[in-house]
C-alpha positions in Angstrom: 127.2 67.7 123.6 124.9 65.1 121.1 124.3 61.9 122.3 126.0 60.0 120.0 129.1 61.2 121.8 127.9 60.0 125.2 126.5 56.6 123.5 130.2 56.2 121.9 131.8 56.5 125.4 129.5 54.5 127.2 129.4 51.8 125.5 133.4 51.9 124.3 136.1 50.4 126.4 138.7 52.6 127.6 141.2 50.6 125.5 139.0 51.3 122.5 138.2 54.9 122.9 141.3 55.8 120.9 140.6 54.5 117.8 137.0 56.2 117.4 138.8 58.8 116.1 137.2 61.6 118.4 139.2 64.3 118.8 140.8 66.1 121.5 138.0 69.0 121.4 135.0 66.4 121.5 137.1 63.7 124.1 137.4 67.0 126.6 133.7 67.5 126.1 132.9 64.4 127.0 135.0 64.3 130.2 133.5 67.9 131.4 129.9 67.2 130.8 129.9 63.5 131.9 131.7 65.0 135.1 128.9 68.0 135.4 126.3 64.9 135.4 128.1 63.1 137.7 128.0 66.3 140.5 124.3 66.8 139.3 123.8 63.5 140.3 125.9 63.2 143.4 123.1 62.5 145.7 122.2 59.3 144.0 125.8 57.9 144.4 124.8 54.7 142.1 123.5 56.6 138.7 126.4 59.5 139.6 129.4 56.9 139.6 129.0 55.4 135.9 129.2 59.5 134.9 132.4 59.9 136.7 133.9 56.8 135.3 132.6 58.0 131.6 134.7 61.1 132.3 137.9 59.3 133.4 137.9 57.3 130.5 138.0 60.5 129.0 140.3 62.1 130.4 142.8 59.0 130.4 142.3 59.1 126.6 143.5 63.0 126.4 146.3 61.7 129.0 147.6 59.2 126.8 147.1 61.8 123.5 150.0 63.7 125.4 147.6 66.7 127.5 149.7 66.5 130.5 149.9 68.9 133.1 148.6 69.6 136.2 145.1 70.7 135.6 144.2 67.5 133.5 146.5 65.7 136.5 143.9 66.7 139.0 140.6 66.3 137.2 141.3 63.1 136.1 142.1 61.6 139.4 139.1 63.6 141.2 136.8 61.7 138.6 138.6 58.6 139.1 138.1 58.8 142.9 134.4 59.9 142.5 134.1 57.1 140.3 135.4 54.9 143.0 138.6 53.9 141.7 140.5 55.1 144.2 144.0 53.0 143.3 143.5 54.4 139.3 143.4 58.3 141.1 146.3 57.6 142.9 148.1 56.7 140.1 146.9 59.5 137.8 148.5 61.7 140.6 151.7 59.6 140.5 152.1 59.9 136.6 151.2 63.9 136.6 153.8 64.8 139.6 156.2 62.6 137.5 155.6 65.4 135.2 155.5 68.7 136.9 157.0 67.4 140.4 156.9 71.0 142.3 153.2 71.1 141.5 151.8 71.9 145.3 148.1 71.2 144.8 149.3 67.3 142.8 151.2 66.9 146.4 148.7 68.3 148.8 145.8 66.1 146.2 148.1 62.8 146.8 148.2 63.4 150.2 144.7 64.0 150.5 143.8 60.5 148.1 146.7 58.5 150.6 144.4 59.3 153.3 141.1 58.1 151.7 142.7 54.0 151.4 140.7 52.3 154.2 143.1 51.2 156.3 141.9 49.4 159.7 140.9 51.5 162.9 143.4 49.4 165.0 147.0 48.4 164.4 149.8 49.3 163.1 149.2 49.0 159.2 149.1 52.8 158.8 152.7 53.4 159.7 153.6 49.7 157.7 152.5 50.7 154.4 151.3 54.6 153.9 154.4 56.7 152.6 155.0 60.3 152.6 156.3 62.9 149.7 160.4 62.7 151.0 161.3 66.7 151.3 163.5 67.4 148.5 164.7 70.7 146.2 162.6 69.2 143.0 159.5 68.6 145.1 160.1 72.9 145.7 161.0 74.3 142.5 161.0 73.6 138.7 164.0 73.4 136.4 162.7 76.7 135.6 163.0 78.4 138.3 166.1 76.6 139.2 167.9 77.7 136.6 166.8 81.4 136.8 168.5 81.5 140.4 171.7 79.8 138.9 171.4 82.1 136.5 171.3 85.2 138.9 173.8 83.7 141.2 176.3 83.1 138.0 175.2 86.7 137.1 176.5 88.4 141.1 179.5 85.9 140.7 180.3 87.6 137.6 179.6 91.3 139.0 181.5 90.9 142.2 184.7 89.6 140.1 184.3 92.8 137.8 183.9 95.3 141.2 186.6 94.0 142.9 189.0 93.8 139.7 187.9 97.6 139.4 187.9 98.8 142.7 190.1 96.4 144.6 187.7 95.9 147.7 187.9 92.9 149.0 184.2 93.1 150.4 183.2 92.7 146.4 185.9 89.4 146.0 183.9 88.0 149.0 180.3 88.8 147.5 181.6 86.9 144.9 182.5 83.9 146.5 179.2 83.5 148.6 177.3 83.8 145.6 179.8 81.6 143.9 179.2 78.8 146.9 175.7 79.6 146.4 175.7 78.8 142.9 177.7 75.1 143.8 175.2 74.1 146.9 172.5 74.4 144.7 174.1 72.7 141.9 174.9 69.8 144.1 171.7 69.4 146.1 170.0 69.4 142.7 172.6 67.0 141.3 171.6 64.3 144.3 168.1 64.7 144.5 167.6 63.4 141.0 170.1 60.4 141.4 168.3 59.8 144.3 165.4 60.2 142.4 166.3 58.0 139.3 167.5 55.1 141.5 164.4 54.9 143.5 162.0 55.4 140.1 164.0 52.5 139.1 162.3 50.2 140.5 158.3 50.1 139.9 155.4 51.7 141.7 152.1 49.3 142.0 149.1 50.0 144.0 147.1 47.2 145.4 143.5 47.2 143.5 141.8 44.9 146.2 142.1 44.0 149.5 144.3 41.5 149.7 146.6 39.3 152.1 150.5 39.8 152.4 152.5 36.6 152.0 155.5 35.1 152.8 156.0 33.8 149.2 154.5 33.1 145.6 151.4 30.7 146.1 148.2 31.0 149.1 149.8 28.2 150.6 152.5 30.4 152.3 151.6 31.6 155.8 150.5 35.5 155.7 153.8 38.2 156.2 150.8 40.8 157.9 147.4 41.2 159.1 145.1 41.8 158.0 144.9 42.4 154.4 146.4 45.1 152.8 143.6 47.8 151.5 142.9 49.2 148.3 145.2 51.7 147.0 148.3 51.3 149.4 151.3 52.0 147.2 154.5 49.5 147.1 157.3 48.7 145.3 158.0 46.1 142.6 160.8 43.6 143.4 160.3 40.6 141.2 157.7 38.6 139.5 157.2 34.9 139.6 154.4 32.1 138.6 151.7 34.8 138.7 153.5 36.7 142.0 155.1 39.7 142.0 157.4 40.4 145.3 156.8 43.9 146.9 158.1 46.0 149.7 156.0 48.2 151.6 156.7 51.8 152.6 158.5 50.6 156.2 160.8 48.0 154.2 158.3 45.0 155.0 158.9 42.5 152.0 155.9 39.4 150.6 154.3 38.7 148.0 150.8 39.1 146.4 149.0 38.1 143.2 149.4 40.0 140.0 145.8 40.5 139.4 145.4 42.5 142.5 148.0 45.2 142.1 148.4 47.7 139.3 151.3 49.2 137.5 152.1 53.1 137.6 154.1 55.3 134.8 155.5 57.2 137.1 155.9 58.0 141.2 157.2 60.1 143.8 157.4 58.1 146.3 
């Protein structure tokens, strides 16, 4: 790695680091090596965190260049987090399980980030606001897979049909139909898990950036919905947007409102 590499990322903005004209070979050098010296550094947690944000810039930057799958996925939100952005890491993992869904170690990594957001030792805010991966047949398999075992169901449908039209036994005509009613369940549990899906991607995923009060409407004047504030990286949904407010609901159904500036926008979720 030369230092004018390093130099160009430290001192470029993450909104400038794609026009430098680095390329994908050089921007995943930079990521690796600026994460190696943040681990090398991990006992000094002040000089180690600049090195792991240098790397998530990176890695963002190969994101955005169209690198997406779940290895990149999981690298950049680690750096992210040990950079201590913990809202940006969440979201990485949002926007990379939007991608490859059935990706286990994206759920079991979200899971793990959820459970790093600070929320208070006492109350209820936990249950309130902290949501869980809802069990469904695209969080198990990929399309892939999915339609190689529609593929061998359609495949014994076929082949029972054929035995029993050549042998007339009615145990082959009834092969065929369970592997027929096979074929139909699992086209129709896939069919409602993605409109369930699209619907509830419909409206936006946002993750709170700073700790921050829940109100009853659009201005500090309003009388707060919870206590106490909400934490860092606690994950709602987008409802409106109004004279600098935006109007959320939390993961139990709880509806306020908080400031713009303390909530960010993600590509994609699985919430």
């Amino acid at each position: 790695m030369t230092g004018s590499l390093f130099f160009l990322l430290a001192v470029a903005p993450a909104s400038l680091l794609g026009s430098t004209g680095l390329s994908e070979g050089a921007l995943l050098a930079i990521a690796e090596q600026s994460f190696a010296e943040g681990v090398a550094l991990r006992h000094d947690s002040a000089r180690a965190r600049p090195a792991f944000a240098r790397s998530a810039i990176a890695y963002d930057e190969l994101w955005n260049l169209g690198y997406r799958n779940p290895e990149l996925t999981l690298n950049r939100a680690q750096a992210h987090q040990l950079a201590g952005d913990l809202p940006k890491a969440i979201a990485a993992l949002h926007e990379g399980l939007e991608v490859t869904r059935w990706s286990r170690p994206l759920q079991v990594a979200l899971e793990d980030a959820r459970s790093a957001v600070g929320y208070p030792l006492t109350g209820d805010l936990v249950s309130q606001c902290r949501p869980t991966i809802a069990p469904s047949i695209r969080n198990r398999m990929s399309p892939t897979e999915a339609w190689s075992i529609a593929a061998v169901l359609w495949l014994m449908t076929c082949g029972g049909v054929a035995r029993f039209a050549m042998t007339r036994a009615v145990w082959w005509l009834t092969f065929a139909g369970l592997a027929l009613v096979a074929l139909v369940l699992l086209g129709g549990v896939w069919l409602q898990d993605y409109r369930h899906r699209r619907q509830e991607n419909s409206v936006p995923l946002l993750i709170v950036t700073d700790d921050v009060l829940l109100r009853r409407g659009n201005s500090r004047e309003y009388p707060t919905r919870l206590e106490p504030r909400l934490p860092r990286g606690v994950e709602l949904r987008e409802l409106s947007r109004r004279g600098g407010w935006v109007q959320v609901r939390l993961a139990n159904g709880v509806i306020g409102w908080l400031p713009e500036t303390a909530v960010l926008a993600v590509g994609g979720s699985v919430l």
